[in-house]
VEXDORO-131562 format. One record per atom (N, C-alpha, C, O, CB): residue in three letters; z, x, y. Coordinates in steps of 0.02 Angstrom, whole numbers, plus 50000, padded with zeros to 5 digits. Glycine has a CB too. Layout:
# residues N
alaZXY/...
END
This chain:
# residues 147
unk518074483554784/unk518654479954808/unk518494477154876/unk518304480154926/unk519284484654810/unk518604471054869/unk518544467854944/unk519064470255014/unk519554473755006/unk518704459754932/unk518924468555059/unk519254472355134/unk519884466355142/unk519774460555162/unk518534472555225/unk520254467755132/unk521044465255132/unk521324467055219/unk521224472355247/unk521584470855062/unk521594462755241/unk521954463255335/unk522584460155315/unk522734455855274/unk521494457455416/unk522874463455351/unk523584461155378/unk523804463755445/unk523534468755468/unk524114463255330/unk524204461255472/unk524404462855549/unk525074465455541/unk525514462655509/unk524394456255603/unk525154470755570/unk526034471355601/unk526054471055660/unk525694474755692/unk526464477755592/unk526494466355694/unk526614464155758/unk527444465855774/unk527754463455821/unk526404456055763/unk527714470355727/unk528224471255756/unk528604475155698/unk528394476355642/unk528514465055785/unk529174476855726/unk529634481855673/unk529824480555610/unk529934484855568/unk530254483155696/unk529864472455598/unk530054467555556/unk529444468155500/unk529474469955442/unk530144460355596/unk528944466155534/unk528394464455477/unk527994471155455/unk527484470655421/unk527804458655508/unk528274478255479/unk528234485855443/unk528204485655377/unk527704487055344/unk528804490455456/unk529094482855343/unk529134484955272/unk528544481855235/unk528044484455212/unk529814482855239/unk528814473855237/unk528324467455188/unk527554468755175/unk527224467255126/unk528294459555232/unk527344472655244/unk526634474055242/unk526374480055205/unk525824479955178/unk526424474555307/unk526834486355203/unk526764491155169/unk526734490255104/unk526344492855064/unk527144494855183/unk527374484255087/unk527464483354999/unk526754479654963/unk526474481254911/unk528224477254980/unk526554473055024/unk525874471655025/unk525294475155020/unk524834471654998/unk525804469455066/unk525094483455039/unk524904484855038/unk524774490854983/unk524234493254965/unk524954483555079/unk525454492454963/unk525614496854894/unk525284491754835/unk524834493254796/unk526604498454879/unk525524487254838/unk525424483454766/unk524474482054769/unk524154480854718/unk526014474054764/unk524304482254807/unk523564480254824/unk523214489454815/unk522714489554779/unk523484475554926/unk523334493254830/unk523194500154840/unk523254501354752/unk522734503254726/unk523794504754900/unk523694500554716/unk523704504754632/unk523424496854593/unk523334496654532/unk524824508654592/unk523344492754622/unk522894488454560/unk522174492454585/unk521804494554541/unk522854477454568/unk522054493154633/unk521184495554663/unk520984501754637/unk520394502854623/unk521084496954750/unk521584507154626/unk521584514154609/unk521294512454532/unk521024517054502/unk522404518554617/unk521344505854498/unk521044507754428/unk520164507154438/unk519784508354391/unk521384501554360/unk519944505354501/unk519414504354516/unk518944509954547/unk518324509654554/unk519514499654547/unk519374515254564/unk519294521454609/unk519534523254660/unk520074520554676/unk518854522354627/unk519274528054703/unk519634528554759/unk519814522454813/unk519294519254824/unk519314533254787/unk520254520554843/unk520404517654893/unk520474518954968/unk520904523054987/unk520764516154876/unk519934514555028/unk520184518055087/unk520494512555133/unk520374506555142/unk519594522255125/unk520954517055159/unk521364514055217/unk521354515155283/unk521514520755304/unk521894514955210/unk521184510455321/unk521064508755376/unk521504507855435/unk521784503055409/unk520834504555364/unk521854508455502/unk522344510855539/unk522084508855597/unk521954514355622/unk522504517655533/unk521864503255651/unk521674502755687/unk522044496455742/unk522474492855718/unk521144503055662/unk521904495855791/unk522414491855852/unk522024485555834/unk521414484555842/unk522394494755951/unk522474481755810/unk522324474055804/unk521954470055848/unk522324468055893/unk522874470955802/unk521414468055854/unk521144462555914/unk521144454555903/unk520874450955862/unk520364463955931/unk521624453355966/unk521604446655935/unk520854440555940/unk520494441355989/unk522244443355973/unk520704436055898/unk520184431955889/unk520394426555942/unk520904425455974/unk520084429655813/unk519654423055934/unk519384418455996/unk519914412255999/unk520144408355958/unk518514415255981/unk519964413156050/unk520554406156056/unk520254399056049/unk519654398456059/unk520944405756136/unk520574394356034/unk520284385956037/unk520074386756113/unk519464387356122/unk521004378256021/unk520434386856165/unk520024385156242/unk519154390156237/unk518584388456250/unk520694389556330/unk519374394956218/unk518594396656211/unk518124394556168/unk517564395256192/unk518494402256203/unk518124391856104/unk517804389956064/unk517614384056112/unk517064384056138/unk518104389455998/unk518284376756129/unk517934372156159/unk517584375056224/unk516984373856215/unk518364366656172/unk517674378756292/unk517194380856319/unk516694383456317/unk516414383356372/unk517294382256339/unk516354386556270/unk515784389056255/unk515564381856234/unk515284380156286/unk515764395256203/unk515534377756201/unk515054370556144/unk515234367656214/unk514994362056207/unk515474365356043/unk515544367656289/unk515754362656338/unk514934363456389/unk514584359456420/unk516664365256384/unk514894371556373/unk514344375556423/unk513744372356395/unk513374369156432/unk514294384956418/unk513564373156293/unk513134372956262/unk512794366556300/unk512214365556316/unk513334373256193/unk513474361856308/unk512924353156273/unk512884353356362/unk512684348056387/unk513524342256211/unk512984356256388/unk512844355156463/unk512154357356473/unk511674353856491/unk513344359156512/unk512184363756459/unk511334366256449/unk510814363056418/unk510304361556449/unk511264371856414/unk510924361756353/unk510524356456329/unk510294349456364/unk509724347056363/unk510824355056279/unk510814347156390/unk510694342456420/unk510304342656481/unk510084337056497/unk511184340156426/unk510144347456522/unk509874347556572/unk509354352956562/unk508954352856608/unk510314348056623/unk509224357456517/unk508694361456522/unk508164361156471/unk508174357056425/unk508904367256526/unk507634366056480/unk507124363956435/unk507044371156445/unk507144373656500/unk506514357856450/unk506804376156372/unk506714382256369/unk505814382556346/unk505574381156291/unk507324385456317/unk505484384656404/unk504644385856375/unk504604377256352/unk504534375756293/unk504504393356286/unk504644373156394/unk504434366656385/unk504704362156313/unk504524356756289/unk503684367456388/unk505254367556290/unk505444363456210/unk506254360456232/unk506624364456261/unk505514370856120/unk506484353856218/unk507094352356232/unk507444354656168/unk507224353456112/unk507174345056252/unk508044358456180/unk508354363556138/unk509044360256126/unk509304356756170/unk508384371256175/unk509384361556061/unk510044358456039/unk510514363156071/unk510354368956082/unk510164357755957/unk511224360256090/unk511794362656106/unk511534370656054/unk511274375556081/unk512564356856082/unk511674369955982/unk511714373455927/unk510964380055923/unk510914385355891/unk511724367055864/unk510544376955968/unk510044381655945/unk510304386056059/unk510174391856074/unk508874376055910/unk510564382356098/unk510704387856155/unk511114391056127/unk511014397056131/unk510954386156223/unk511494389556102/unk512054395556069/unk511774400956041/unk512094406156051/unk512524393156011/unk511084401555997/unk510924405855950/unk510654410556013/unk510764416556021/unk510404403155885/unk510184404756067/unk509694410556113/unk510284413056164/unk510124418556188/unk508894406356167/unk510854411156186/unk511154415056238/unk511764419356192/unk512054424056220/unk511484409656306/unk511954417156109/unk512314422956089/unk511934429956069/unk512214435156050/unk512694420756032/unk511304428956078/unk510674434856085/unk510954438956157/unk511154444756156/unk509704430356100/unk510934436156199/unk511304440156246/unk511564444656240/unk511364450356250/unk511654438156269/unk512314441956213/unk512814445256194/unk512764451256157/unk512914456556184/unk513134441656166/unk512524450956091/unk512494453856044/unk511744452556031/unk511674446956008/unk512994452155998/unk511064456156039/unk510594455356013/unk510404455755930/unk510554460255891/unk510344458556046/unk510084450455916/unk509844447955861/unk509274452255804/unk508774454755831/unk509574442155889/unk509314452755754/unk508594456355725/unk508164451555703/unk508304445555699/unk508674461355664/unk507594454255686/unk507234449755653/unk507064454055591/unk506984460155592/unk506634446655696/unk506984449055525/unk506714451855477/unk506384450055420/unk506564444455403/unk507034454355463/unk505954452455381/unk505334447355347/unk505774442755301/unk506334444055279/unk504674452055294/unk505524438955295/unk505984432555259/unk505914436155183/unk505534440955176/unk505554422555265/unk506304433555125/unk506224435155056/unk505614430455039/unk505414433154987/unk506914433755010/unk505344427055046/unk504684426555012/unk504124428555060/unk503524427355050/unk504564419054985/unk504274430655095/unk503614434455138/unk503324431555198/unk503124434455249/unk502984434855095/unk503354421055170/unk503294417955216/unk503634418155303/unk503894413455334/unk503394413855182/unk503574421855315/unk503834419955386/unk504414424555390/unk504504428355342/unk504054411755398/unk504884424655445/unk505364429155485/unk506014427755467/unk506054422455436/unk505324428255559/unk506594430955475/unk507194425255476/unk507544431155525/unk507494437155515/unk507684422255386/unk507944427555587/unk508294430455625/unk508974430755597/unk509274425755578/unk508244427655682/unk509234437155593/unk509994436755578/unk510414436055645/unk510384440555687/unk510244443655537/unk510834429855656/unk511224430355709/unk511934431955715/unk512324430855669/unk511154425655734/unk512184435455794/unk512764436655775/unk513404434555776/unk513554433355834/unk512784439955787/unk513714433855750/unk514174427255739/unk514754426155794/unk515044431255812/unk514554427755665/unk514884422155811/unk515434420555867/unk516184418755839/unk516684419655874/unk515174413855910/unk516204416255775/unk516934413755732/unk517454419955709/unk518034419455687/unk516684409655653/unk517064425555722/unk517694431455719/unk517654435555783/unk517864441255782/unk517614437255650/unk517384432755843/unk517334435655889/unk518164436655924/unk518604432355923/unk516804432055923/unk518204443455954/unk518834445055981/unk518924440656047/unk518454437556071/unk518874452855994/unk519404440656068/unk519654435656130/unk519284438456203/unk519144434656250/unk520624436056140/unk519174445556202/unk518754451056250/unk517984449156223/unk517524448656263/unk519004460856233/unk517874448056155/unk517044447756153/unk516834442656188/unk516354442856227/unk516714446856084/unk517404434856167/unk517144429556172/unk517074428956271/unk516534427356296/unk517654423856123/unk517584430156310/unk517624431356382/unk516914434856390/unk516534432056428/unk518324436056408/unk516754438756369/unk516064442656384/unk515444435356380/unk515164432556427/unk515894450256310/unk515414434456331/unk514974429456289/unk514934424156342/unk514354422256351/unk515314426656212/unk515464420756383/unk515804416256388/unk515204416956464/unk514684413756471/unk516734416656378/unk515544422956521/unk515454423356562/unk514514423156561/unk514264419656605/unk515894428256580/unk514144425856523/unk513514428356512/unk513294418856504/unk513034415956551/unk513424435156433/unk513434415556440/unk513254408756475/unk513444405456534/unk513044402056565/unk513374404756441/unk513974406056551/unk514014403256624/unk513654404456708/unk513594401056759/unk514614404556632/unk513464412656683/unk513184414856739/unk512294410656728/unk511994407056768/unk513254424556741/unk512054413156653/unk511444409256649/unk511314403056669/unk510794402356701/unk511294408956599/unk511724397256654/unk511724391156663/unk511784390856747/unk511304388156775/unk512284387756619/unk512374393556792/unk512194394156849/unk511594395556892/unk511384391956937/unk512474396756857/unk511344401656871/unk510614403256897/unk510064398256894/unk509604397756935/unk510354408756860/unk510174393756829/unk509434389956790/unk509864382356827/unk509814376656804/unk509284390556663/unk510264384156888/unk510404378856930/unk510664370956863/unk510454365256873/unk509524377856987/unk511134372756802/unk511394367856777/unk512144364156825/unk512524367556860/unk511524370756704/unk512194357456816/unk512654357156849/unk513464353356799/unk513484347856770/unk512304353256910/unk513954357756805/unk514294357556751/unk514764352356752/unk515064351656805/unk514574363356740/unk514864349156714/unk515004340456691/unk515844344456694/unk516034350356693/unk514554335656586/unk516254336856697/unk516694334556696/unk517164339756631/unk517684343056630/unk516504327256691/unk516554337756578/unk517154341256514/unk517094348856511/unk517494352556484/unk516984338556425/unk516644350256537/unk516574358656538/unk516954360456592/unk517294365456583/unk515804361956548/unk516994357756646/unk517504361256663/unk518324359756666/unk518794362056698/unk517314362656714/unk518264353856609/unk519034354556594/unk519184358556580/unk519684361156603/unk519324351856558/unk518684361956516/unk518674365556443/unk518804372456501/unk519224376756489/unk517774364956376/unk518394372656558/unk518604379556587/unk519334382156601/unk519614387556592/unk518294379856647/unk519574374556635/unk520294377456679/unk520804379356608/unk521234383756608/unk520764369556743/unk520604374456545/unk521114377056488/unk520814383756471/unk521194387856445/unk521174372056416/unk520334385056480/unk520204392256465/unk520504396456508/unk520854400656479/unk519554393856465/unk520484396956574/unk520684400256606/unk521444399656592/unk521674404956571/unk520414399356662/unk521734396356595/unk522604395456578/unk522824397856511/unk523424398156496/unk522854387256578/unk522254399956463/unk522434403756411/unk522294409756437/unk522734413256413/unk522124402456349/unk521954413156473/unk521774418856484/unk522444422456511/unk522564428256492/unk521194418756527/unk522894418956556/unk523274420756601/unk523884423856529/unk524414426456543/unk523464413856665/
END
């Protein structure tokens, strides 16, 4: 049985979710045991962070060069969400060569992504990038979601 979520955010959405969750619980029971899960909701990455992080990316790209290779918005994301969350490596299925599993940023919590967030910004500071116009729009709406 696949992993089923729902949120209760309040006194209201208690019952609907329980009944949601009964009717989902005895179709699964013909499948075997069922487990249930009880944990404090985290909320996911907001739009200001999604656009500030790709605001940081194409800034970096644009001005840096990693070991002499000019690097995509899309491939700094992979090397500074290594940061964050380090990456594995592992033998590819035909043997040929490696494949890095990376870790994903699209279900990242609103606390992961601030972590994530700060870790490129501090990098790009140090490696002396200088941050354009739209990144730091993308910042102040970030920051005004934060508040």
């Amino acid at each position: 049985m696949s992993e089923h979520v729902k949120v209760i955010d309040g006194l209201v959405s208690i019952k609907p979710v329980l009944d949601w969750a009964y009717q989902l619980i005895t179709k699964g029971l013909d499948g075997g045991a069922v487990e249930i899960a009880i944990r404090r909701h985290q909320e996911g990455r907001s739009l200001p962070q999604n656009s500030k992080q790709w605001a940081l990316y194409t800034d970096i790209a644009e001005q840096l060069r990693w070991h002499h290779n000019q690097l995509s918005k899309e491939d700094w994301k992979i090397l500074l969400t290594n940061e964050w969350k380090p990456q594995t490596i592992v033998p590819s299925i035909s043997g040929n060569g490696f494949c890095v599993l990376n870790a994903s940023t699209s279900k990242a919590s609103k606390q992961d992504m601030s972590d994530l967030i700060e870790i490129v910004y501090a990098f790009g500071t140090q490696s002396g990038v200088k941050w354009s116009d739209a990144s730091l729009k993308a910042y102040e709406s970030y920051r005004e979601a934060q508040k």
